[in-house]
RODO-2510 file (C-alpha; in nm, 4 decimals, decimal comma):
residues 52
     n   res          X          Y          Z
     1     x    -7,5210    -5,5198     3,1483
     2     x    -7,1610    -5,4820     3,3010
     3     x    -7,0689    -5,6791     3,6065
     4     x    -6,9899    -5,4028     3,8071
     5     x    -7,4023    -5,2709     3,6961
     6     x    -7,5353    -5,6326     3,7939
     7     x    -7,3817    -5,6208     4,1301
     8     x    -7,4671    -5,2919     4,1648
     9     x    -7,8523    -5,4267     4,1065
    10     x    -7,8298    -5,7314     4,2951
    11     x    -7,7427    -5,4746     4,6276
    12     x    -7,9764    -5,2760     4,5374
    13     x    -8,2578    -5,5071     4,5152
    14     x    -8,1835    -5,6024     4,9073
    15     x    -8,2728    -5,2848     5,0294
    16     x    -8,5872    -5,2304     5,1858
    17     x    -8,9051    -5,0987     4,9291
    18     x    -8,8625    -4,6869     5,0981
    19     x    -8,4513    -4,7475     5,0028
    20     x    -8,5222    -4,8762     4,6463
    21     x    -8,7499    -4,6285     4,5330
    22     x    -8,5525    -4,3499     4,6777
    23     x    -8,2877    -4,5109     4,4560
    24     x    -8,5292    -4,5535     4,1806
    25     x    -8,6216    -4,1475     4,2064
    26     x    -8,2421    -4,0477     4,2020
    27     x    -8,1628    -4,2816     3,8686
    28     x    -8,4592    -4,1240     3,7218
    29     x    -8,3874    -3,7610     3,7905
    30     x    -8,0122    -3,8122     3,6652
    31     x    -8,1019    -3,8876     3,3211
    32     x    -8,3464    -3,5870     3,2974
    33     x    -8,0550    -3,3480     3,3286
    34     x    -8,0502    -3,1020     3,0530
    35     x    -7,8053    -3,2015     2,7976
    36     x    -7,7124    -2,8842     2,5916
    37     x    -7,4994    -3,0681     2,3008
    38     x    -7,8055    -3,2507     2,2463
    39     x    -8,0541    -2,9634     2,2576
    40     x    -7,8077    -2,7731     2,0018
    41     x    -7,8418    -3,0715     1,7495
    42     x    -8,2280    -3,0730     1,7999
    43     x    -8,2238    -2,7091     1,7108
    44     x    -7,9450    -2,7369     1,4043
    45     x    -8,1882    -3,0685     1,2690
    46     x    -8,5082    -2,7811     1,3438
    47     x    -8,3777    -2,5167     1,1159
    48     x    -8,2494    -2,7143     0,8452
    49     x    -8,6012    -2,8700     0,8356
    50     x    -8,7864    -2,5428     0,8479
    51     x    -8,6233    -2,4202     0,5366
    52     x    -8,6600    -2,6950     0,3332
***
């Protein structure tokens, strides 16, 4: 883990419970962003599977 992420962690874990699960929530819900150079690989490895 970077520096910069482990101080970013050690703030974090100072915050009151409400503060660190809002943070928690937001971390969460930016890696479930649709990625759409990903999805278009999942579909290219899809088709080339179906035909085989």
């Amino acid at each position: 883990m970077p520096q910069s992420a482990k101080a970013i962690l050690h703030q974090a874990l100072e915050l009151p419970s409400n503060d660190r699960a809002a943070l928690v929530e937001g971390l969460i819900a930016s890696l479930d962003q649709p990625n759409p150079a990903l999805d278009a690989m999942w579909l290219k490895e899809a088709e080339i599977n179906h035909h085989r």
